[in-house]
PDB file of N, CA, C and O in Angstrom:
ATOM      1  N   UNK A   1      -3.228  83.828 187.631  1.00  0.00           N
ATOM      2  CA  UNK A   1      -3.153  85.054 186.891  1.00  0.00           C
ATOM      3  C   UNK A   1      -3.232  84.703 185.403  1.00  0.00           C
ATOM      4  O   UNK A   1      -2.790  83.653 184.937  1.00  0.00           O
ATOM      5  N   UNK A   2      -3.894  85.769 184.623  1.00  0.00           N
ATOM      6  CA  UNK A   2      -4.351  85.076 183.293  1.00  0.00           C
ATOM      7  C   UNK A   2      -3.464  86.261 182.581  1.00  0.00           C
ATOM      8  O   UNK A   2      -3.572  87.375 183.092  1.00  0.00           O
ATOM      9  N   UNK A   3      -2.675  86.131 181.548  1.00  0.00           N
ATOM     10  CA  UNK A   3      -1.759  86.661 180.578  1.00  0.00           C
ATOM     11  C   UNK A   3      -1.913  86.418 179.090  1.00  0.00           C
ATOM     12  O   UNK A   3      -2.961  85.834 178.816  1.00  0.00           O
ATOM     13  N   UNK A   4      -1.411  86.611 178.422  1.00  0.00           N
ATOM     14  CA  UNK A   4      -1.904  86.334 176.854  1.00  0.00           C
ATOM     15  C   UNK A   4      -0.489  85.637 176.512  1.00  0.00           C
ATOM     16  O   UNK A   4       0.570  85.912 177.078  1.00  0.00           O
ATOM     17  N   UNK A   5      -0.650  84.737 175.541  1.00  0.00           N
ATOM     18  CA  UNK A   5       0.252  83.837 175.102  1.00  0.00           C
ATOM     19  C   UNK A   5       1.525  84.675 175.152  1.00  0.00           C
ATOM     20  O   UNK A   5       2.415  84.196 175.854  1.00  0.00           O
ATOM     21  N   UNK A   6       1.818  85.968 174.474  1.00  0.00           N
ATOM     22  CA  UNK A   6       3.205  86.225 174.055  1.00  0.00           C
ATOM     23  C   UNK A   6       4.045  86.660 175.965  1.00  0.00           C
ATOM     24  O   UNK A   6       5.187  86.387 176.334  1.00  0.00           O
ATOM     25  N   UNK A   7       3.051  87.297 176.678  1.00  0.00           N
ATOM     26  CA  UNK A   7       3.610  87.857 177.782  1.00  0.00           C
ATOM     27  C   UNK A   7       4.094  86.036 178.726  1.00  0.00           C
ATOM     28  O   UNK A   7       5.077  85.789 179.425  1.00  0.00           O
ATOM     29  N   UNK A   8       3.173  85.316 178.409  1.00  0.00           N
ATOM     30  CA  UNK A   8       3.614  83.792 179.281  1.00  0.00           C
ATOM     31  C   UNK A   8       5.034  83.212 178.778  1.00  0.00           C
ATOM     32  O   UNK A   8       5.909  82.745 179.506  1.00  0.00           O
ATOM     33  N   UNK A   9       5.071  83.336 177.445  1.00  0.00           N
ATOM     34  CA  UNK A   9       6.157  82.541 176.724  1.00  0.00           C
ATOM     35  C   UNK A   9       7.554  83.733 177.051  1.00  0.00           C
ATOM     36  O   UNK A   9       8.683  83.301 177.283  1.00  0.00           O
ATOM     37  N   UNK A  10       7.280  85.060 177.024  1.00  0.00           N
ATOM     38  CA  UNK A  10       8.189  85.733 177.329  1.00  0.00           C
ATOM     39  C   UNK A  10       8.791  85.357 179.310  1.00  0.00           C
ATOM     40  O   UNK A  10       9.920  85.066 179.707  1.00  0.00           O
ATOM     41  N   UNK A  11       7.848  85.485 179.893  1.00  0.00           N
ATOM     42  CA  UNK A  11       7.887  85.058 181.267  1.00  0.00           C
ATOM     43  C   UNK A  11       8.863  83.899 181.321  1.00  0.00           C
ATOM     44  O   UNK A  11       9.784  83.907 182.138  1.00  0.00           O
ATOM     45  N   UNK A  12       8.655  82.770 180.354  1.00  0.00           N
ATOM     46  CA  UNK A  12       8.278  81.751 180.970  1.00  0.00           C
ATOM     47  C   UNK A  12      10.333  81.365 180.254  1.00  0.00           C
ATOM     48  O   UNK A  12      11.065  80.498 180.731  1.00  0.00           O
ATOM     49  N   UNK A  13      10.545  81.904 179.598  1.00  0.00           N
ATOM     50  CA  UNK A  13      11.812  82.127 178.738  1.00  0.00           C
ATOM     51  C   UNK A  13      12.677  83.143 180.110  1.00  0.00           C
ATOM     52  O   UNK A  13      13.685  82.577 180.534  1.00  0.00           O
ATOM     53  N   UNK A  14      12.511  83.856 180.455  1.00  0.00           N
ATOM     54  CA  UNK A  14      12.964  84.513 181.228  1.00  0.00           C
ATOM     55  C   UNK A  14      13.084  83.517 182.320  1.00  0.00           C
ATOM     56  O   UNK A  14      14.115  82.845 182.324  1.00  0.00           O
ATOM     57  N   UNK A  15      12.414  83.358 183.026  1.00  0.00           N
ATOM     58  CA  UNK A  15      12.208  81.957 184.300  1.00  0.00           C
ATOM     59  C   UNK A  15      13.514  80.790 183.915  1.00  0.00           C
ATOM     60  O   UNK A  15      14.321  80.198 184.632  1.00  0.00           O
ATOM     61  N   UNK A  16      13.395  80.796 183.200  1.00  0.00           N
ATOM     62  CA  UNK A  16      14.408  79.602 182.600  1.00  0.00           C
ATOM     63  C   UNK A  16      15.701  79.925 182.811  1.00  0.00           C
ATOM     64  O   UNK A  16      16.524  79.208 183.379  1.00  0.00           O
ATOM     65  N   UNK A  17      16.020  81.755 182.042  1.00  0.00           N
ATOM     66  CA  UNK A  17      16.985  82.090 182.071  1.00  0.00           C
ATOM     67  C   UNK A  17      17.951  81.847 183.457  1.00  0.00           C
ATOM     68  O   UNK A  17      19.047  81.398 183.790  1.00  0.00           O
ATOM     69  N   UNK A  18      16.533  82.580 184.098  1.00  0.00           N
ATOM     70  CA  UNK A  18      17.580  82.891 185.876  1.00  0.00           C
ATOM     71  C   UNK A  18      17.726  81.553 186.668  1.00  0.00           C
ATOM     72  O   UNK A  18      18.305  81.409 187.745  1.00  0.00           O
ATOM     73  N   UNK A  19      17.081  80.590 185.918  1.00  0.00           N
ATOM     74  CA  UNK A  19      17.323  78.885 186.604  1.00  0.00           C
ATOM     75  C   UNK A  19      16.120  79.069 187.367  1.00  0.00           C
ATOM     76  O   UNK A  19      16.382  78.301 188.293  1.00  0.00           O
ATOM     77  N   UNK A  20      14.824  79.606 187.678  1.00  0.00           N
ATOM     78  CA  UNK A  20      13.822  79.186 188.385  1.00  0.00           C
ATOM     79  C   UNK A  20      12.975  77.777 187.630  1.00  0.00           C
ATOM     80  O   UNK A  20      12.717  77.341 186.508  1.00  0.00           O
ATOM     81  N   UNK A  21      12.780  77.463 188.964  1.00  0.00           N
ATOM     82  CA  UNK A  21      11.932  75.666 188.240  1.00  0.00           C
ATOM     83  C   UNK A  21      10.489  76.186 187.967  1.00  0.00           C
ATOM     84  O   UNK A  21       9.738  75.296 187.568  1.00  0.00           O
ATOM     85  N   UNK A  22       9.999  77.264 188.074  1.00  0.00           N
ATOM     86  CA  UNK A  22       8.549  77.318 187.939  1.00  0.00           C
ATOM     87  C   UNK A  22       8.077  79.177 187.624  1.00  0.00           C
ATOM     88  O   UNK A  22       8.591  80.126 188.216  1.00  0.00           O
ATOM     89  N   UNK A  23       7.065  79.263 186.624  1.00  0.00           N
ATOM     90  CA  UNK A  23       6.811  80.198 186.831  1.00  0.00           C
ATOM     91  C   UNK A  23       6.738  81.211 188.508  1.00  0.00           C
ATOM     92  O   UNK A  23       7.261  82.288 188.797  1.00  0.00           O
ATOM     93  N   UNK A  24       5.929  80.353 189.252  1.00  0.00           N
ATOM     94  CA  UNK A  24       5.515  80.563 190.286  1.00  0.00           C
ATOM     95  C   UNK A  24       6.834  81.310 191.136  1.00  0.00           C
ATOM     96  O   UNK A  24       6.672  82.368 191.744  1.00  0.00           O
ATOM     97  N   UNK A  25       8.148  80.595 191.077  1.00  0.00           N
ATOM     98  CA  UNK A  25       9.004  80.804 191.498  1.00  0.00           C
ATOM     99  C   UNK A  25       9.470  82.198 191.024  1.00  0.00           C
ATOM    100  O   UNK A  25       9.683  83.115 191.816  1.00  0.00           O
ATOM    101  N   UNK A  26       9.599  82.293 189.838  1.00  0.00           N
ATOM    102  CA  UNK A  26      10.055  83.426 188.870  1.00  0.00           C
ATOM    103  C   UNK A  26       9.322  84.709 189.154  1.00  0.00           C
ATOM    104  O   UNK A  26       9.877  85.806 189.098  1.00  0.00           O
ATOM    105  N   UNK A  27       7.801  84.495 189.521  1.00  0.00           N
ATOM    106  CA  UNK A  27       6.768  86.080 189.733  1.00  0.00           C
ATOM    107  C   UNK A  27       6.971  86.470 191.632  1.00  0.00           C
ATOM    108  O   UNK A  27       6.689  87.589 192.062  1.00  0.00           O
ATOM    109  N   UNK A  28       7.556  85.188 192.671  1.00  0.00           N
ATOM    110  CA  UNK A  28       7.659  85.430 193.432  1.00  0.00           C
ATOM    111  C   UNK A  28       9.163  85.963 193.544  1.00  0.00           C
ATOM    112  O   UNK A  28       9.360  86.611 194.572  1.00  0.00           O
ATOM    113  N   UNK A  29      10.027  85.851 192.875  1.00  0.00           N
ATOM    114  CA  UNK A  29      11.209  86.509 193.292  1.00  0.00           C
ATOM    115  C   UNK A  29      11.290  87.729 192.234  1.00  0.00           C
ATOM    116  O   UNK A  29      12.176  88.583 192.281  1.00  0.00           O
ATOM    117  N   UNK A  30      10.494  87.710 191.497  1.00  0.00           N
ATOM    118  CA  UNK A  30      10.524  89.748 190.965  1.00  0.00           C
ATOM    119  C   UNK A  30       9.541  90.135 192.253  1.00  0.00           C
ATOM    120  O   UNK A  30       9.884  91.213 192.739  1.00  0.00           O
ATOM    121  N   UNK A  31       8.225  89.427 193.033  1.00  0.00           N
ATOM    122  CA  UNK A  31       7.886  90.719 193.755  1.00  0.00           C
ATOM    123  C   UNK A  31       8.546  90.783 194.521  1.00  0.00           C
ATOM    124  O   UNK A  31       8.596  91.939 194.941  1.00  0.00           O
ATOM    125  N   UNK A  32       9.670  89.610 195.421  1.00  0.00           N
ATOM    126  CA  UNK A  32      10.540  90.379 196.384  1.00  0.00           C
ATOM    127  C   UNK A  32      11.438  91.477 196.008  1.00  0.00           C
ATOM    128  O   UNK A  32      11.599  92.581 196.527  1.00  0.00           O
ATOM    129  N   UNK A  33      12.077  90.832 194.820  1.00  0.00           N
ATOM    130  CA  UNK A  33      13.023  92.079 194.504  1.00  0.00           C
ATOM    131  C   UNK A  33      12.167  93.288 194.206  1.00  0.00           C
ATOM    132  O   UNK A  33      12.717  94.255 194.735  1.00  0.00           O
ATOM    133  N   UNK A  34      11.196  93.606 193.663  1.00  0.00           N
ATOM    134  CA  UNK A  34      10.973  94.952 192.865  1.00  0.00           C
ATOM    135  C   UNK A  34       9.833  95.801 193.942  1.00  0.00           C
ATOM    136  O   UNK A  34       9.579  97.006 193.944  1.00  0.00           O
ATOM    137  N   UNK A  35       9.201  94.586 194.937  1.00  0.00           N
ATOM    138  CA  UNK A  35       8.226  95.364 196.153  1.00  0.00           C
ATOM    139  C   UNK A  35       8.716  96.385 197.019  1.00  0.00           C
ATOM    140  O   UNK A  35       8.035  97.392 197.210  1.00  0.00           O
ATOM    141  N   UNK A  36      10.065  96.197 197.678  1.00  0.00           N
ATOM    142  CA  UNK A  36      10.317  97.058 198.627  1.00  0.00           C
ATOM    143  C   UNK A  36      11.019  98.149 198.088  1.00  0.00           C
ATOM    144  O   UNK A  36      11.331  99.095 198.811  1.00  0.00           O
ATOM    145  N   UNK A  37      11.343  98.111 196.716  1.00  0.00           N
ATOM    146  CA  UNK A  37      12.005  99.905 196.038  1.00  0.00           C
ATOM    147  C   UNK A  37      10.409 100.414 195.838  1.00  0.00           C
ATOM    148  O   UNK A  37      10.009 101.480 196.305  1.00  0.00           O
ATOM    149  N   UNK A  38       9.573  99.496 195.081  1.00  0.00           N
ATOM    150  CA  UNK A  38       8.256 100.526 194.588  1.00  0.00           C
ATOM    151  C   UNK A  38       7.345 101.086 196.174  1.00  0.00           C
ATOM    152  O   UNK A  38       6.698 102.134 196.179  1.00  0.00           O
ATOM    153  N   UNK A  39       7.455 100.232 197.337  1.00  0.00           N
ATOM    154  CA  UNK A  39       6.863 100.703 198.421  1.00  0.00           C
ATOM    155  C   UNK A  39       7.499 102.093 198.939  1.00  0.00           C
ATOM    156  O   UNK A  39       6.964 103.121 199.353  1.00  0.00           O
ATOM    157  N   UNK A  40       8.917 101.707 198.747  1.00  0.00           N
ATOM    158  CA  UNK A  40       9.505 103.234 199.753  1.00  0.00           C
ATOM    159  C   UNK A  40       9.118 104.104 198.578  1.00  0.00           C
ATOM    160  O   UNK A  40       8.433 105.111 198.762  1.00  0.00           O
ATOM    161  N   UNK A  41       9.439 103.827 197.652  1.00  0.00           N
ATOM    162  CA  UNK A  41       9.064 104.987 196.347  1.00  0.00           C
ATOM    163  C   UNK A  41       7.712 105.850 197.172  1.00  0.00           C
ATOM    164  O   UNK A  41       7.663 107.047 197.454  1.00  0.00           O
ATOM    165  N   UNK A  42       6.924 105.030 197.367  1.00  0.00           N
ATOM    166  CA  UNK A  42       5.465 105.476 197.354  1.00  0.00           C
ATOM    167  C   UNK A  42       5.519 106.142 198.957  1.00  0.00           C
ATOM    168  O   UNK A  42       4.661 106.991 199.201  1.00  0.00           O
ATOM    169  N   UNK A  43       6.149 105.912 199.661  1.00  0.00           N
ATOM    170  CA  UNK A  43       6.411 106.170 201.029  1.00  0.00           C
ATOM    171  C   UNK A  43       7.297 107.215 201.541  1.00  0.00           C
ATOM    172  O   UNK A  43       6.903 107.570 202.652  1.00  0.00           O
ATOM    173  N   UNK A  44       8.187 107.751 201.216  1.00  0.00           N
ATOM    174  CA  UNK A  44       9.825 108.079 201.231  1.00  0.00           C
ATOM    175  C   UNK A  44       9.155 109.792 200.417  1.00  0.00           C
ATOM    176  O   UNK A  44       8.548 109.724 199.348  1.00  0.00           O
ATOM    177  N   UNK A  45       9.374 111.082 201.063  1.00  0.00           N
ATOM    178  CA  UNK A  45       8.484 112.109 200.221  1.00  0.00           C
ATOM    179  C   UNK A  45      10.408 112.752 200.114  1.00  0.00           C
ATOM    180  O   UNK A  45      11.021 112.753 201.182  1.00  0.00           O
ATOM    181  N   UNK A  46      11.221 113.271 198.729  1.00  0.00           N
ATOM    182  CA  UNK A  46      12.054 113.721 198.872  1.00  0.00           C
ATOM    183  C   UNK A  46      11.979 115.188 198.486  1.00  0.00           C
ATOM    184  O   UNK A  46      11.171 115.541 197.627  1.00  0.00           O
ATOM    185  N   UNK A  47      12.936 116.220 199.195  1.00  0.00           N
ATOM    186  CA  UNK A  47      12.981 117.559 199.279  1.00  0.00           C
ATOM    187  C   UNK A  47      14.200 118.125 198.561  1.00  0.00           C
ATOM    188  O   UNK A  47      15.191 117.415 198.392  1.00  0.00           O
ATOM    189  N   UNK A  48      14.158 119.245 198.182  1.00  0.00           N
ATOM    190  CA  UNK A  48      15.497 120.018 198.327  1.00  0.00           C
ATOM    191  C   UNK A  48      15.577 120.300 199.430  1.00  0.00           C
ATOM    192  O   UNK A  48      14.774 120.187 200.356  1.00  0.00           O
ATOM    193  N   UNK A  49      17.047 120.873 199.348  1.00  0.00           N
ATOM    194  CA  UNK A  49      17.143 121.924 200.587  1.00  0.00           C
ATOM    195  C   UNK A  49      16.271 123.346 200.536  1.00  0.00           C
ATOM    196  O   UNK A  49      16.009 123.901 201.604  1.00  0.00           O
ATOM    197  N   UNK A  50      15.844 123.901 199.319  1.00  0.00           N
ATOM    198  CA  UNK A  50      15.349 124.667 199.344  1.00  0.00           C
ATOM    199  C   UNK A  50      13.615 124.321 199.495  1.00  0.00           C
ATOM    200  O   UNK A  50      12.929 125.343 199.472  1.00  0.00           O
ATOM    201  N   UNK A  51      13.181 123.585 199.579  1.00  0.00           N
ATOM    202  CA  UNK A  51      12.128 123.203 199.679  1.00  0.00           C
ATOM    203  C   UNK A  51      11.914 122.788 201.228  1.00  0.00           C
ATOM    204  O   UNK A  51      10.889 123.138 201.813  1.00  0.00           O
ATOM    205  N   UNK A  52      12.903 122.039 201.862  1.00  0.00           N
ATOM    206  CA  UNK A  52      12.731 121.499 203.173  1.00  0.00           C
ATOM    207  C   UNK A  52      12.726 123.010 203.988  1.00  0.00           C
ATOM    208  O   UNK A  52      11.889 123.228 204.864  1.00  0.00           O
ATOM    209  N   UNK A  53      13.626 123.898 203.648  1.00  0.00           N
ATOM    210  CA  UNK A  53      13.894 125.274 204.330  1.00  0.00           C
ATOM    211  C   UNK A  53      12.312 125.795 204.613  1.00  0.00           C
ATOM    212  O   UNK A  53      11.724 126.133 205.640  1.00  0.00           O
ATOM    213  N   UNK A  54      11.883 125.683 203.086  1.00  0.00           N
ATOM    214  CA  UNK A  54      10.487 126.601 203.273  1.00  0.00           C
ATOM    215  C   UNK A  54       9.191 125.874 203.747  1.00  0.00           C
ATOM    216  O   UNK A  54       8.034 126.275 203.875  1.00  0.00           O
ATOM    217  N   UNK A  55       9.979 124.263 204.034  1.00  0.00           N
ATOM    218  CA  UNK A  55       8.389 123.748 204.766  1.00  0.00           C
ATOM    219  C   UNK A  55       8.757 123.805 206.178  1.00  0.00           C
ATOM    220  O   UNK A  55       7.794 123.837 206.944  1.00  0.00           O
ATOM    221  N   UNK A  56      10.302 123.831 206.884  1.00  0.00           N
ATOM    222  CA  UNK A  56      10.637 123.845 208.117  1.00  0.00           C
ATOM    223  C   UNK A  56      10.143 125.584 208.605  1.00  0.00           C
ATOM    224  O   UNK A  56       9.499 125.789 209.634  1.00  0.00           O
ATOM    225  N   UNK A  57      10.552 126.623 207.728  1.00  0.00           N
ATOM    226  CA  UNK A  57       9.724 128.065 208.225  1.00  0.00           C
ATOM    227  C   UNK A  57       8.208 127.823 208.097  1.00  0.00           C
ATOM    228  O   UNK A  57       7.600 128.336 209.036  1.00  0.00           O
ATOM    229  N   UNK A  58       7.392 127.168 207.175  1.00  0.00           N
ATOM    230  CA  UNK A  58       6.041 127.432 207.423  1.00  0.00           C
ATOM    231  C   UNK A  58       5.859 126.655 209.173  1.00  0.00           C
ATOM    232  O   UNK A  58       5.057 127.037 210.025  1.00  0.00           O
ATOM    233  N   UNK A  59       6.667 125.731 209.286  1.00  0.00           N
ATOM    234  CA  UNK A  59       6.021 125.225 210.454  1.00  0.00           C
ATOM    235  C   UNK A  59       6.434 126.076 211.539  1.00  0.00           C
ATOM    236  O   UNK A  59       5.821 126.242 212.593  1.00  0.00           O
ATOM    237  N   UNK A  60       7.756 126.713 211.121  1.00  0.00           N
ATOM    238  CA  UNK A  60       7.876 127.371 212.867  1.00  0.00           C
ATOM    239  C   UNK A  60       6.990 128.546 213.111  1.00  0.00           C
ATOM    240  O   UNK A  60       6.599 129.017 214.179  1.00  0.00           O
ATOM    241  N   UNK A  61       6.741 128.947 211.763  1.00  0.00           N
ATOM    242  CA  UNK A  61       5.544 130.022 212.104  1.00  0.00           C
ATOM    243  C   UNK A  61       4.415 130.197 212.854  1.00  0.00           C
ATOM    244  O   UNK A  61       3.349 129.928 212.301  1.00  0.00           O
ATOM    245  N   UNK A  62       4.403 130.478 213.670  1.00  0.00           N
ATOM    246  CA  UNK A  62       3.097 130.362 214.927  1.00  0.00           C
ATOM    247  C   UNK A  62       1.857 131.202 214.211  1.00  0.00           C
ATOM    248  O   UNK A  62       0.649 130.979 214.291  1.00  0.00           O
ATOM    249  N   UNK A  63       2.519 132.185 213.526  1.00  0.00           N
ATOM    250  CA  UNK A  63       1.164 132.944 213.017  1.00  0.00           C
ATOM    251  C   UNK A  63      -0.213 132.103 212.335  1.00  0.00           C
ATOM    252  O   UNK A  63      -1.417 132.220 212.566  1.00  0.00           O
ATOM    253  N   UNK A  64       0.632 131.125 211.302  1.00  0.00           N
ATOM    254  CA  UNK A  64      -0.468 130.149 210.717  1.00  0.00           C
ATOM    255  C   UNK A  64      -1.197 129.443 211.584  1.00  0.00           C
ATOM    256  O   UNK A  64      -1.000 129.240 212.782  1.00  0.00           O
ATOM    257  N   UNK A  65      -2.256 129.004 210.717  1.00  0.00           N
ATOM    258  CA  UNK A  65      -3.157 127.832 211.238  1.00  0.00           C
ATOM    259  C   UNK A  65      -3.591 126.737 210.213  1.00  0.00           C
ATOM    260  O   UNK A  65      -4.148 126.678 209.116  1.00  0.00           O
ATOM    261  N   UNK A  66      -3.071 125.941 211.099  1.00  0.00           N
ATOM    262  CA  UNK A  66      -3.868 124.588 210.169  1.00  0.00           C
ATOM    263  C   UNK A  66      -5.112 124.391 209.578  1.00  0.00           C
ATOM    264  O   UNK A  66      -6.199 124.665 210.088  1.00  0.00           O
ATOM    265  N   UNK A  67      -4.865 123.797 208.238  1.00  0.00           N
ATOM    266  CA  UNK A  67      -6.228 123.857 207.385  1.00  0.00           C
ATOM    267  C   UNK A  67      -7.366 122.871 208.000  1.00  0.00           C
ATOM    268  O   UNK A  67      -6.721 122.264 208.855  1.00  0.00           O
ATOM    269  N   UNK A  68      -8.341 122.503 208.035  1.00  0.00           N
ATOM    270  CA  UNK A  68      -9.327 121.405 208.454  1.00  0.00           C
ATOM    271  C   UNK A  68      -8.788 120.490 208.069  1.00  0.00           C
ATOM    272  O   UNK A  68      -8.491 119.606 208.873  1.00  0.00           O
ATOM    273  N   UNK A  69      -8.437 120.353 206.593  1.00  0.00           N
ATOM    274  CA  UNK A  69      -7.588 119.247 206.046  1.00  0.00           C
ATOM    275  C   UNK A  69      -6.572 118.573 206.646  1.00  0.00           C
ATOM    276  O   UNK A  69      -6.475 117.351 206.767  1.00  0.00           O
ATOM    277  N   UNK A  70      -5.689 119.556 207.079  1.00  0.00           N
ATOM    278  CA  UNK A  70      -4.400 119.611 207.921  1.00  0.00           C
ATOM    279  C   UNK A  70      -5.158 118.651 208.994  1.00  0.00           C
ATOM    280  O   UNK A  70      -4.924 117.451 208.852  1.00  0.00           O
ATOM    281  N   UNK A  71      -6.010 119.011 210.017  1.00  0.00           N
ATOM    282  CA  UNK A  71      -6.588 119.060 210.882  1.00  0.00           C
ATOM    283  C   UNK A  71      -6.848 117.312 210.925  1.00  0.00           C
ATOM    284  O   UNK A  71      -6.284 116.463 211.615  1.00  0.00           O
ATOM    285  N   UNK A  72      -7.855 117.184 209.971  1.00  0.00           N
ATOM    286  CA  UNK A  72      -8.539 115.744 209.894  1.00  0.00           C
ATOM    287  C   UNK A  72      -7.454 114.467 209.323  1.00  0.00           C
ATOM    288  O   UNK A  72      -7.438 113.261 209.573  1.00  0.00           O
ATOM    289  N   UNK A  73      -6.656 115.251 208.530  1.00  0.00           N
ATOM    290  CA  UNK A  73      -5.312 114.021 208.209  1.00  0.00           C
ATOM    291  C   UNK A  73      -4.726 113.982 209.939  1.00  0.00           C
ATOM    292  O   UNK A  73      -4.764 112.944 210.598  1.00  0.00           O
ATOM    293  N   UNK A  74      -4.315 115.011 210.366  1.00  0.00           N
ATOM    294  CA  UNK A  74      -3.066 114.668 212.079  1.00  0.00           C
ATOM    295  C   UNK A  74      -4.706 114.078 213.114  1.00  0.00           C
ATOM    296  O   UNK A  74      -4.506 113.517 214.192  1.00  0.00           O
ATOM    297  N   UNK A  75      -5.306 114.167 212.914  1.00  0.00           N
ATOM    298  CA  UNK A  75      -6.504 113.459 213.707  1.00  0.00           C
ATOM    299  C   UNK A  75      -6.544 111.923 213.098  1.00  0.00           C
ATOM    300  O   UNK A  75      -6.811 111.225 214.076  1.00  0.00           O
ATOM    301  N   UNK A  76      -6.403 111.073 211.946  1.00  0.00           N
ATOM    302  CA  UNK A  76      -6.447 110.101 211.610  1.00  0.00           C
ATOM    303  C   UNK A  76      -5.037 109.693 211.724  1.00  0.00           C
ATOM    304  O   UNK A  76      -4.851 108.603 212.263  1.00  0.00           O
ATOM    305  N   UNK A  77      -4.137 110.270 211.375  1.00  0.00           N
ATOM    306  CA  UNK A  77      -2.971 109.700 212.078  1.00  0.00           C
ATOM    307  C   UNK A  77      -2.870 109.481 213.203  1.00  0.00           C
ATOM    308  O   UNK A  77      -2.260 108.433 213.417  1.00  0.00           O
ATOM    309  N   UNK A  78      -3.341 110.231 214.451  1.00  0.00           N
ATOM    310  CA  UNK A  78      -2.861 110.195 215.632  1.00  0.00           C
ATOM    311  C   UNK A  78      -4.119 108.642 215.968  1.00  0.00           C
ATOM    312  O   UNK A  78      -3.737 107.669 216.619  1.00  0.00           O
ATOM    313  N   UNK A  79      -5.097 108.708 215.565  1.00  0.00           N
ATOM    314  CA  UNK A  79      -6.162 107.072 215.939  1.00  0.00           C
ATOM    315  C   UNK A  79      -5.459 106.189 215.286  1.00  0.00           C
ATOM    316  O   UNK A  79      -5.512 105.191 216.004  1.00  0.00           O
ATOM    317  N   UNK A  80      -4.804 105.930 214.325  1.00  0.00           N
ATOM    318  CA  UNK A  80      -3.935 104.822 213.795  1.00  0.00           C
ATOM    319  C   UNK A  80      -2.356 105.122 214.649  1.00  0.00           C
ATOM    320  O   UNK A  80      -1.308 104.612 214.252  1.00  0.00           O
ATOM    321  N   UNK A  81      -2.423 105.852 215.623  1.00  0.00           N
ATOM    322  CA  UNK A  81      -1.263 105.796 216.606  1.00  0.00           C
ATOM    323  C   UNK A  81       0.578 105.945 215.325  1.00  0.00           C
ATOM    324  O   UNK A  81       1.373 105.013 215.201  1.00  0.00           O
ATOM    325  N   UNK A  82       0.691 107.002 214.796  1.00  0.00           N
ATOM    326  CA  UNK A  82       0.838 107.425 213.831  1.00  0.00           C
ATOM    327  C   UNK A  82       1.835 108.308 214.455  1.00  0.00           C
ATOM    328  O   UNK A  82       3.007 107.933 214.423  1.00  0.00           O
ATOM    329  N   UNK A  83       1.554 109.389 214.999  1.00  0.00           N
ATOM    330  CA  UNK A  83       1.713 110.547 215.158  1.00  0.00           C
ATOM    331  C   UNK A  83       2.333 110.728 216.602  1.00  0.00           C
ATOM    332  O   UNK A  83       1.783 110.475 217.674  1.00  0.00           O
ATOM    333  N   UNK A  84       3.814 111.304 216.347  1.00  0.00           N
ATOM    334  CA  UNK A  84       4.334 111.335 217.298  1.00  0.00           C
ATOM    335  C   UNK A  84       4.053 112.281 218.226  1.00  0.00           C
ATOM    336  O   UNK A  84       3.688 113.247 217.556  1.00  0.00           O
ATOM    337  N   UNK A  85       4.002 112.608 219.504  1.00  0.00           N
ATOM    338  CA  UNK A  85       3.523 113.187 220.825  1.00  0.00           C
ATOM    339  C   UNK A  85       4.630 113.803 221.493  1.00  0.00           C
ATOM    340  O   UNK A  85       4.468 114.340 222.589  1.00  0.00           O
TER     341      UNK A  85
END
């Protein structure tokens, strides 16, 4: 990975701090620590209660119909075995 002098020397000062022997060491233990909060971030969709209320009534509503959209996302979920049955 290519960086510019001030971001390496900052890195590389930091690395030191926490006692890692190597950069290498230092970029692999920020992505453990900082990968699995930014994944659920990206994963994890949060609601109100007032929000969960009004997506739990759109669904019990039988009157609606699913958009194509709707349609072609629960069709690619269900081939990546996704989608519960």
């Amino acid at each position: 990975m290519r960086v510019d002098l001030e971001t390496k020397q900052m890195a590389e000062r930091a690395s030191a701090a926490l006692g890692c022997s190597s950069l290498t060491e230092y970029i692999t233990r920020l992505i453990r620590e900082n990968s699995p909060e930014i994944i659920q971030q990206q994963t994890d969709i949060k609601l109100s209660n007032q929000q969960f209320e009004h997506f739990i009534g759109l669904c019990e509503d039988v009157t609606l119909k699913p958009s194509n959209k709707i349609l072609t996302a629960a069709k690619r979920l269900d081939n990546d075995g996704l989608m519960l049955k």
